[in-house]
C-alpha positions in Angstrom: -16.2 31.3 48.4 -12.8 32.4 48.6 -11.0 32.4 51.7 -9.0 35.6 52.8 -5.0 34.7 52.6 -2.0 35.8 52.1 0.2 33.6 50.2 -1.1 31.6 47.5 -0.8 27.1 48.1 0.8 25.3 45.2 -2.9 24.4 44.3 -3.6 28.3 43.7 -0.1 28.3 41.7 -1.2 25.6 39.4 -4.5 27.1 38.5 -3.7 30.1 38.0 -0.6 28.7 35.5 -3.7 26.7 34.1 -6.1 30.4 34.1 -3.0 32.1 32.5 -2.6 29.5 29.7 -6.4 29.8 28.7 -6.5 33.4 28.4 -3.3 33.2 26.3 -5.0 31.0 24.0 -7.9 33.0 23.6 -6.1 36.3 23.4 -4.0 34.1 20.2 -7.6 33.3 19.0 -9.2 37.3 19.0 -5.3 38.4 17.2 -4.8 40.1 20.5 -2.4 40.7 23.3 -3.8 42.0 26.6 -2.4 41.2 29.9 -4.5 38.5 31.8 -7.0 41.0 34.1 -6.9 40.1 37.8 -10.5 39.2 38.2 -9.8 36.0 36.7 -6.6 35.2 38.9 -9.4 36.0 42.0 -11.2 33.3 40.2 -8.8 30.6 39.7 -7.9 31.1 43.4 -11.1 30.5 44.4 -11.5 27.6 41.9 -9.0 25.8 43.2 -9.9 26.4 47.5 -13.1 24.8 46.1 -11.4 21.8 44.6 -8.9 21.0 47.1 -11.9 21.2 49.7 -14.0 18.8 47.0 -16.6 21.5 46.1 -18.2 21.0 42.6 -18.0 24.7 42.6 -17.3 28.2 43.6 -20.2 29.5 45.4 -21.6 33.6 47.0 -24.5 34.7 48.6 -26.1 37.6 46.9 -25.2 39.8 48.8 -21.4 39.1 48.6 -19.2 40.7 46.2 -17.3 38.4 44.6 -17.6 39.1 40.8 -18.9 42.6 39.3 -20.7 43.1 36.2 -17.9 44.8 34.0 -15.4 41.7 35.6 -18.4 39.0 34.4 -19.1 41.1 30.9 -15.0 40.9 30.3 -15.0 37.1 31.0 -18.0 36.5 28.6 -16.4 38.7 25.7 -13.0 36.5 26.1 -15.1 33.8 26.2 -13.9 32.2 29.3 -16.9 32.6 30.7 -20.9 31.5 29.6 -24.6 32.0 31.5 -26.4 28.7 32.7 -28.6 27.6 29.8 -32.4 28.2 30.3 -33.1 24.9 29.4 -31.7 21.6 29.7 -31.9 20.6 26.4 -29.6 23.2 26.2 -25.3 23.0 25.0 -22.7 25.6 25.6 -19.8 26.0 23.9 -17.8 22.9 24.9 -14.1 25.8 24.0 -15.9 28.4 26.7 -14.4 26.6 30.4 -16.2 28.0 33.0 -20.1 28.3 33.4 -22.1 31.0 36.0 -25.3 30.1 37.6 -27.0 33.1 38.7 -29.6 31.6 41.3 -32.8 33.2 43.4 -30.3 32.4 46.5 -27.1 32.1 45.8 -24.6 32.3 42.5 -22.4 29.2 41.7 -19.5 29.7 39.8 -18.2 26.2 37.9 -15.6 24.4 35.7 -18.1 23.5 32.5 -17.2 19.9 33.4 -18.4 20.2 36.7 -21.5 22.0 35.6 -22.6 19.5 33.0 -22.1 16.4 35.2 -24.1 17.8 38.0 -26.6 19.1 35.3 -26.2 15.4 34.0 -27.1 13.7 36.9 -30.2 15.9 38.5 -31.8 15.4 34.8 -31.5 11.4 35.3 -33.0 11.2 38.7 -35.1 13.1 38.0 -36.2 11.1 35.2 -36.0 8.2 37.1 -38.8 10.1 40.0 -41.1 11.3 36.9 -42.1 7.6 36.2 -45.4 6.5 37.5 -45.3 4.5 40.4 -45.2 1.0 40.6 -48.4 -0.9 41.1 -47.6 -4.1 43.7 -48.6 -7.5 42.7 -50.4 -9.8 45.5 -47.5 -12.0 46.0 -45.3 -9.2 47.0 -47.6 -7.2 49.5 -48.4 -11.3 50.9 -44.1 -11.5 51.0 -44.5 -7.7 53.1 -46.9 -8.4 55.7 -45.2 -11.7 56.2 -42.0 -10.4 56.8 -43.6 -8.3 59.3 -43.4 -11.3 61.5 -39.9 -11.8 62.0 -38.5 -11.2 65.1 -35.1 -10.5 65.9 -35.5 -11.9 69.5 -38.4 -12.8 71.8 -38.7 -9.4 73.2 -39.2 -7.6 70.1 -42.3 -7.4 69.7 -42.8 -4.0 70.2 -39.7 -3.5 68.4 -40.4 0.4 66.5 -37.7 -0.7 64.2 -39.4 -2.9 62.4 -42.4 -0.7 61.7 -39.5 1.8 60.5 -37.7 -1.2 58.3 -41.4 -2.4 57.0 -42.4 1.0 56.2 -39.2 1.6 54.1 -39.7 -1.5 52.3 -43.4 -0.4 51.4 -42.4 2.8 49.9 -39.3 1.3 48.2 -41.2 -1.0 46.3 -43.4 1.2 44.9 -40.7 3.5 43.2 -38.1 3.5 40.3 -35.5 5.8 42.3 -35.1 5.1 46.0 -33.2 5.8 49.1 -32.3 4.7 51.9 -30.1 6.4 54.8 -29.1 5.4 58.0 -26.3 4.5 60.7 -24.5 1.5 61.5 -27.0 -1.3 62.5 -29.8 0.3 61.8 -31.3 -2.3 59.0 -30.4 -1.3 55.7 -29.0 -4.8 54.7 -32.3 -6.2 56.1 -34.6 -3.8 54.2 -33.0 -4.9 51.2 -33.6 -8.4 52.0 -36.8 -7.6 52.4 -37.1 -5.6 49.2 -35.8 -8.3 47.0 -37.7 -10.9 48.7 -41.0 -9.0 48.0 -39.9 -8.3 44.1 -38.8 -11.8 43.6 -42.4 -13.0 44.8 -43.7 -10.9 42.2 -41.0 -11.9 39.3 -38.9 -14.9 40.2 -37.2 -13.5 37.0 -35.6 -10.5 37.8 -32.0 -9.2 37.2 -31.1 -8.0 40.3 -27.6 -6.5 40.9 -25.9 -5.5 43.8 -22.7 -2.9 43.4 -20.8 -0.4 46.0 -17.9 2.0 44.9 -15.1 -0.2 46.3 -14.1 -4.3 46.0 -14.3 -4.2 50.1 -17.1 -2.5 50.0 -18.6 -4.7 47.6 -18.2 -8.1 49.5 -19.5 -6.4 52.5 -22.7 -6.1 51.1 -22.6 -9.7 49.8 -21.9 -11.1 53.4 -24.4 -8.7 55.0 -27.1 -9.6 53.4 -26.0 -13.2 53.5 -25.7 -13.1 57.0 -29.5 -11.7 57.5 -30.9 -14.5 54.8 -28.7 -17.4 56.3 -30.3 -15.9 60.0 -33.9 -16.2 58.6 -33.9 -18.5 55.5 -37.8 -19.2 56.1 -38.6 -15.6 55.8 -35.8 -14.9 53.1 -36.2 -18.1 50.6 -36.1 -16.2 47.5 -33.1 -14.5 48.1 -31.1 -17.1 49.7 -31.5 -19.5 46.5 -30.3 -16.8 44.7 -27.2 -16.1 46.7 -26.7 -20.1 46.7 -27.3 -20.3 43.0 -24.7 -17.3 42.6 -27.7 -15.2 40.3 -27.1 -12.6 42.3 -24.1 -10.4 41.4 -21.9 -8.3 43.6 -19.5 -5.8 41.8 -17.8 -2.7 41.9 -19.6 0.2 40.2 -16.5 0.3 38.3 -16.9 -3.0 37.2 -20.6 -3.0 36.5 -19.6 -0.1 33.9 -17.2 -2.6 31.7 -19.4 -5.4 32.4 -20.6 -6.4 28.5 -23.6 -7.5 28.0 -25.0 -10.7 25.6 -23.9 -8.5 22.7 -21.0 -7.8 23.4 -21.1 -4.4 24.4 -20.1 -2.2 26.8 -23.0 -0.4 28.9 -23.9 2.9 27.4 -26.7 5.4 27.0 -27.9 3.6 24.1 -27.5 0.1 25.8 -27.8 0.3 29.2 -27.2 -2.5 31.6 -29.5 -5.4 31.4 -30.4 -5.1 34.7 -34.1 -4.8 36.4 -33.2 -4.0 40.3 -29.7 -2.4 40.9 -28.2 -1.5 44.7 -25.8 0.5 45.4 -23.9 0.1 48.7 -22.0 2.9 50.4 -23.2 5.5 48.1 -21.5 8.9 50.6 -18.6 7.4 48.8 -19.9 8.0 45.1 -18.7 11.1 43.8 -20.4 13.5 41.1 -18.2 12.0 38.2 -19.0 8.4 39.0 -22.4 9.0 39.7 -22.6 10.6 36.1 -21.3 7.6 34.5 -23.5 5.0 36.8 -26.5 6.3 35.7 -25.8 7.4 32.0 -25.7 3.7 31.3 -29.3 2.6 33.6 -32.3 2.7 32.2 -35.0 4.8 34.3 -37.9 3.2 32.4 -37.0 0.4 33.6 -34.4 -0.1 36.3 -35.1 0.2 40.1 -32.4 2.0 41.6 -32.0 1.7 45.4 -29.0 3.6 46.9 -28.0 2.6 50.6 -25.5 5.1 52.6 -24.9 6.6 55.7 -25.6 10.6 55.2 -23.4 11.5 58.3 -20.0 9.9 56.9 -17.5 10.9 54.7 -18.3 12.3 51.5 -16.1 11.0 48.6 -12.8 11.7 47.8 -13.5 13.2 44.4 -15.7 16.2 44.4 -19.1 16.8 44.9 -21.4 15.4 48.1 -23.9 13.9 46.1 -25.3 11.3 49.1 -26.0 14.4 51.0 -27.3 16.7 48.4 -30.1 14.0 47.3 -31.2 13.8 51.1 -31.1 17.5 52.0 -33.4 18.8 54.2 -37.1 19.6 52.6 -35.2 18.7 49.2 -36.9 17.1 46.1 -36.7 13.6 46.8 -38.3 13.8 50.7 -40.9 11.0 48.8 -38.1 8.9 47.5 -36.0 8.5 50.5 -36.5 6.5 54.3 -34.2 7.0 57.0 -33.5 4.7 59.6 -32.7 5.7 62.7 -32.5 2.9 65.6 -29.9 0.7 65.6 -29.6 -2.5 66.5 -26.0 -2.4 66.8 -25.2 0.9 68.3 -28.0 0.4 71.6 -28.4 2.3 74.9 -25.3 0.3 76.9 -23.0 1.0 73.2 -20.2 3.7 74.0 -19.3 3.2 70.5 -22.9 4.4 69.6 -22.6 7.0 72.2 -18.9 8.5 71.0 -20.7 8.5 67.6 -23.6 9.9 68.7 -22.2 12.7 70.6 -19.9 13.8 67.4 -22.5 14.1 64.6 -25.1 15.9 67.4 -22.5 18.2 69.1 -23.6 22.1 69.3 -21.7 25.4 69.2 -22.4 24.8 73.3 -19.3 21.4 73.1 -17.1 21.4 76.0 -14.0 19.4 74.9 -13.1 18.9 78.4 -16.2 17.0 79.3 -15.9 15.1 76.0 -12.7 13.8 76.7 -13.4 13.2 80.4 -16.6 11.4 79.4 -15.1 8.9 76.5 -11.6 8.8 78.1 -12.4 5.4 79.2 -15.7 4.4 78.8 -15.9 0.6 79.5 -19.4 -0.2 81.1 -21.4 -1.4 78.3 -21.2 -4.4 75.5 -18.4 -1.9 73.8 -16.1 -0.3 74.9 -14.3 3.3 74.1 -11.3 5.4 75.0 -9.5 8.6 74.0 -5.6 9.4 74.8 -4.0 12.0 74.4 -0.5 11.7 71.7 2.7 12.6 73.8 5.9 12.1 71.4 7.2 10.5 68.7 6.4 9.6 65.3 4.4 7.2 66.4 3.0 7.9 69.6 3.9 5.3 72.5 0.8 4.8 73.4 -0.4 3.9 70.3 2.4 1.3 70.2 1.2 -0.3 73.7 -2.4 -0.6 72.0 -1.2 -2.0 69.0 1.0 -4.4 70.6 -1.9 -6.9 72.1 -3.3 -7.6 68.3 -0.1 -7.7 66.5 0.4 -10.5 68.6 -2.4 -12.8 67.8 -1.9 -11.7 64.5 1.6 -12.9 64.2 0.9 -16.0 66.4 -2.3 -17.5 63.6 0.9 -17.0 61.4 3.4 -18.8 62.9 0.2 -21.4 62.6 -0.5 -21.5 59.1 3.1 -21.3 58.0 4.2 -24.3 60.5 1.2 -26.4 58.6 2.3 -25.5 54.8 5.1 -28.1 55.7 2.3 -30.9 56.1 1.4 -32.6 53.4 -2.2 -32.1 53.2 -3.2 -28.1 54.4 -5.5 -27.0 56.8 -7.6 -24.3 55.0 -9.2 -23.6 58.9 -5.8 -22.2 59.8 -5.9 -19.3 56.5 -9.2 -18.7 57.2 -8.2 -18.0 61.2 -5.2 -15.8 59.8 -7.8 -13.8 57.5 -10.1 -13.3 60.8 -7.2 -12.3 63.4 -6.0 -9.9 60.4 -9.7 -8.5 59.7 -9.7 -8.3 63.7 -8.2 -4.9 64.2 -7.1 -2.2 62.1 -5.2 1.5 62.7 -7.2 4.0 61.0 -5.6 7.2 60.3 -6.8 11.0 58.8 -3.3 11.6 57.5 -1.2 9.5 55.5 1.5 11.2 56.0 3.3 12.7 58.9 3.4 11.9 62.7 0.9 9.0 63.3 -0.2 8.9 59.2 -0.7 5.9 57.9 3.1 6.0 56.6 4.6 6.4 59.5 2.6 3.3 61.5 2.9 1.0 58.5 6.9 1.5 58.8 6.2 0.3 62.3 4.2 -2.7 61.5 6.3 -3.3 58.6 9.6 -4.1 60.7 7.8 -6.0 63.0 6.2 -8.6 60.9 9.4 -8.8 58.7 12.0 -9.0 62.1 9.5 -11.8 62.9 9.3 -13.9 60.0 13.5 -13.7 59.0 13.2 -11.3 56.0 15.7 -8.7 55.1 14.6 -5.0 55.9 13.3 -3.5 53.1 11.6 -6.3 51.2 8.7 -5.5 49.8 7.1 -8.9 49.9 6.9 -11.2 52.5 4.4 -13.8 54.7 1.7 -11.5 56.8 2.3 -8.6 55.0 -1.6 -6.8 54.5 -2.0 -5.2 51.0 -4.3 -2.8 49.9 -5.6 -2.6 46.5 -5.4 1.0 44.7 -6.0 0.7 41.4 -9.2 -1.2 39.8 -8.0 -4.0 37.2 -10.7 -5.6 35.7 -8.3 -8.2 34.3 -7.4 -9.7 37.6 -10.5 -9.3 39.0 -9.1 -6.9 41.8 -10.2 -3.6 42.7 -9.4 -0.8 44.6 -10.3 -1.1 48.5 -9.3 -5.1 48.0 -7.4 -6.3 51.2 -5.2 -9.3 51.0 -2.8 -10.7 53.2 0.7 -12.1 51.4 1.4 -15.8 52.1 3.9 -18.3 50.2 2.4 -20.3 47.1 2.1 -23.8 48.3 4.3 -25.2 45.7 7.1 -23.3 46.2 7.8 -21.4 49.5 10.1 -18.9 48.2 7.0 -17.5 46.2 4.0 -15.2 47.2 0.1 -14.7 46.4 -2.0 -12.5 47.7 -4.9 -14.0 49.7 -7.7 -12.0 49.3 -10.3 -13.5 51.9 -13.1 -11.8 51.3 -13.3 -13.6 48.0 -11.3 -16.3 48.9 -8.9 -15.0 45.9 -5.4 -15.9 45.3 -2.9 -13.6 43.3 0.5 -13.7 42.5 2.0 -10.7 43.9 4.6 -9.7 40.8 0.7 -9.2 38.8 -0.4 -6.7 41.7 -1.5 -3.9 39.9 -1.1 -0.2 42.4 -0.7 -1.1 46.1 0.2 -0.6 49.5 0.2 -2.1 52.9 -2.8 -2.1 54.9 -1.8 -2.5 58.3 -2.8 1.5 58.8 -5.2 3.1 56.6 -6.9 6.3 55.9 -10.3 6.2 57.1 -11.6 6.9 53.9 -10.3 4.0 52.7 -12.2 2.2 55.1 -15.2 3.2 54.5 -17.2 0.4 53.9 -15.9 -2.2 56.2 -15.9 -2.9 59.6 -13.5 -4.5 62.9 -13.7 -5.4 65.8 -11.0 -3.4 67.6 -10.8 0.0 65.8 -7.8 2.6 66.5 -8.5 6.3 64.8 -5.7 8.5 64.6 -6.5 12.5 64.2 -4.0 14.8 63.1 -1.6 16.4 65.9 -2.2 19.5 64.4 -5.8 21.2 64.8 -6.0 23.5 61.9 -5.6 20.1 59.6 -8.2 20.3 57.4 -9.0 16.7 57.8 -10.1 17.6 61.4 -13.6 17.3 60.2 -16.6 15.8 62.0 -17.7 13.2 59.3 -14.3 12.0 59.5 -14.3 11.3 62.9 -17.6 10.0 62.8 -16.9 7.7 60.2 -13.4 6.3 61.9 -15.4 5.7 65.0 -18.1 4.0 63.2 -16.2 1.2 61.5 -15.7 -0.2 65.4 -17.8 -3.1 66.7 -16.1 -3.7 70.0 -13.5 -1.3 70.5 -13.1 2.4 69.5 -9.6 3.7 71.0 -9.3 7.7 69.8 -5.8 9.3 69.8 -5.1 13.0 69.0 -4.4 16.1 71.1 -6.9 18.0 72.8 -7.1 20.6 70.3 -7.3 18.2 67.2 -10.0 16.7 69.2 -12.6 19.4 69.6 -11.3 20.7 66.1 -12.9 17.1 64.7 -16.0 17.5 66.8 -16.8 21.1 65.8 -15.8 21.5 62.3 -18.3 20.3 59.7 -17.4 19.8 55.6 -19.0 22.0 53.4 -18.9 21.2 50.0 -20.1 23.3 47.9 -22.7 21.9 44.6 -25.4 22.7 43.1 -27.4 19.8 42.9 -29.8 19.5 45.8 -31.4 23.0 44.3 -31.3 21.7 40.7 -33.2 18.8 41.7 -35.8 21.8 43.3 -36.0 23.0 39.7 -33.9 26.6 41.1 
């Protein structure tokens, strides 16, 4: 719903410019010349509170008072405004823009866009949950109750994880649409090992293809689930000779969707991609559009789907929530959907896993005080965490002392692989240690601009790596400068959420590539499609990857709408040794307490309401 104000953003200003414009055109269209009614100003207000908070929707209880009959009878006779189909076989008139739901619960009020995408979607999982089970073949239930003998360690034994992961994998392997939710650590990457080393037992033949929404997303998956094979090659054969054969593809969703197949054509309804098992990475990131177009062009008859994701992070940036909508609370897909919930990573002596812990479970009852007290430095453990509290400056000088420590290293593997490009035969080891001190650490920020945004810190970082290295002030490329990718460009093979560090060409010094490590990829940088430097970023971009030493930045101000708890949540998260927290008391306990609502549809279409 609408939220009471006084003066109207320059969101509100555009859409109602955009409101205005529509009913001209219809008023031009019925020979008429009315004045634009104030109900539909009250609506494109609301319309666009619901998009800049990434709602799908505009959305009432019953009880509220939002729209009247006579205001909802006007809209119709304009025709700005149409009623939900009964069916779903159902079109409206693509010229009428906006489309009511009147529900048993609650009214939702969307763009038609909006409505048919979400209407899209629910209708294709829900196709893909009406197929009939799968029936399992002997090799693959022989493959499951062997793999319910690895051990991660001698004391595992009892492990209850592994009667969580093995139950997962049972269940998964039985369906055509399946999901799977949990933390960091927790075993998603090794339930899909196990899932793929069951169905390759059964059909040493299948397509299988792995996807996630961004390119650093994408090769996180591939070296995660490397990682657990290359840990446990006896138990995960199959998969491993895949991985080592490369028939195992890793792409961006984005990709996947202009990959053409043997024809020569791109996927599509009517020719879907030739795949038989498809997993999806990171899926809180996908947002209603892209989900729309992922699975217009799969198969449900007969592609797997398996989505992976962590239900307490971010939700995309575009709009919708759909992660969290399919695994709602008593929704339609409870029998399509495991959650894992111990981790392996985030353990009892973890004050990462604590800090994260005690922001996704925090009541009404949270004491920010004790909070702070408690995490302030929290050392005792095989992590280690710690909040401060900004002071002045643009960028605050305490974040400066923490910085200063990594910059360091990072700067001194530099000095190393630049000193070597003078010798005539290279040491690759030396890149690959500047790729790992750069992948070390990284400043995550919920602004990007403003006092400690993202802007403002890579300024910092900026003078200091060019003051080191000789170059002018102001020059956009130079050695250790860390890109981001923003812009997928299927032609270069880079997407966005690629991270690349700039270093001179080996054949002439004066010029620059961007080494992206992750692929071992080279680049030159004047073919960089949309990009920015990396040395701070928002932590929606990071979603997806992880570092050792981890700063997150909240905003100074506390009614920031980007203090939100998944946001701080998923910052924290992306730390495996060290989670430092800066922000201001308020902005603090603002992040802890306030939750994102977005508001959609979908979980009750799926329910059939």
């Amino acid at each position: 719903m609408a939220d009471n104000q006084t003066e109207l953003s320059p969101m509100q200003l555009a859409y109602r410019a955009i409101g205005l414009s529509l009913w001209r055109t219809r008023q031009r269209a019925l020979g008429t010349n009315e004045n634009a009614p104030e109900c539909l100003f009250k609506l494109m207000d609301a319309l666009a509170i619901a998009d800049e908070k990434g709602s799908v929707c505009i959305q009432w209880e019953k009880t509220e008072a939002f729209l009247g009959g006579e205001e909802i009878q006007l809209l119709t006779e304009k025709r700005l405004l149409a009623q939900k189909p009964q069916s779903d076989r159902e079109n409206i008139d693509e010229e009428i823009p906006f489309v009511l739901d009147i529900g048993k619960r609650v009214n939702r009020l969307y763009m038609q866009r909006h409505f048919e995408q979400e209407r899209d979607v629910a209708t294709k999982i829900l196709a893909f949950t009406q197929q009939d089970s799968f029936s399992l073949a002997t090799a693959a239930t022989q493959t499951l109750k062997h793999l319910d003998t690895l051990r991660y360690n001698e004391s595992s034994d009892d492990d209850p994880s592994r009667a969580e992961q093995q139950g997962a994998v049972a269940e998964a392997l039985k369906k055509h649409f399946f999901i799977i939710t949990g933390g960091p650590g927790t075993g998603k990457t090794t339930v899909v090992a196990k899932l793929l080393e069951c169905l390759l037992a059964q059909d040493a033949s299948l397509k299988v293809a792995l996807a996630a929404p961004t390119g650093k997303a994408t090769s996180r998956i591939m070296q995660s689930l490397m990682g657990s094979c290359q840990r446990f090659p006896t138990f995960f054969s199959r998969v491993l000779k895949r991985i080592q054969e490369e028939t195992l593809p890793a792409r961006t969703i984005h990709k996947w969707l202009l990959t053409r197949n043997v024809k020569g054509v791109m996927p599509s309804e009517k020719d879907p991609l030739d795949i038989d098992v498809m997993i999806v990475d990171e899926a809180s990131m996908i947002d209603l559009r892209l989900a729309q177009r992922l699975l217009k062009v799969i198969d449900p008859k007969r592609t797997r789907l398996i989505l992976l994701g962590d239900k307490f992070q971010l939700s995309a940036v575009g709009p919708g929530s759909v992660l969290a909508d399919l695994t709602a609370e008593d929704g339609a897909l409870a029998n399509n959907m495991a959650e894992l919930t111990i981790s392996h990573r985030f353990t009892s002596d973890s004050n990462v896993g604590r800090l994260a812990q005690a922001i996704k479970s925090a009541s009404s009852s949270f004491n920010g005080e004790d909070f702070i007290n408690q995490f302030r430095k929290a050392e005792d453990g095989k992590d280690k965490v710690g909040i401060r509290l900004y002071r002045t400056g643009y960028v605050d000088p305490s974040l400066i002392s923490w910085i200063r420590p990594h910059i360091k290293s990072y700067l001194q593997a530099l000095d190393d692989y630049l000193r070597d490009l003078e010798n005539l035969i290279v040491d690759e080891n030396l890149l690959k240690k500047l790729w790992d001190e750069a992948e070390r650490f990284r400043i995550l920020a919920a602004q990007r601009e403003g006092a400690n945004g993202v802007k403002a810190i890579n300024r910092l970082m900026e003078s200091i790596v060019r003051e080191h290295v000789g170059v002018e002030e102001g020059s956009l490329f130079y050695p250790g400068r860390l890109v981001i990718i923003r812009k997928n460009t299927p032609v270069l093979d880079v997407y966005n959420g690629d991270v690349g560090i700039v270093i001179p060409q080996a054949d002439d010094p004066t010029r620059y590539d961007l080494y992206i490590g992750d692929r071992h990829k080279r680049i030159p940088v004047g073919l960089l499609p949309e990009h920015d430097t990396a040395f701070a970023m928002t932590i929606h971009q990071s979603q997806g990857s992880q570092f050792e030493h981890v700063a997150v930045l909240l905003p100074v101000a506390d009614d920031n709408p980007l203090c939100c708890r998944e946001l701080f949540y998923t910052g924290v998260t992306r730390a495996q040794k060290e989670a430092a927290v800066f922000g201001t008391f308020k902005s603090i306990e603002a992040s802890v307490l306030h939750k994102t609502e977005r508001a959609s549809g979908l979980a009750d279409r799926l329910l059939g309401l």
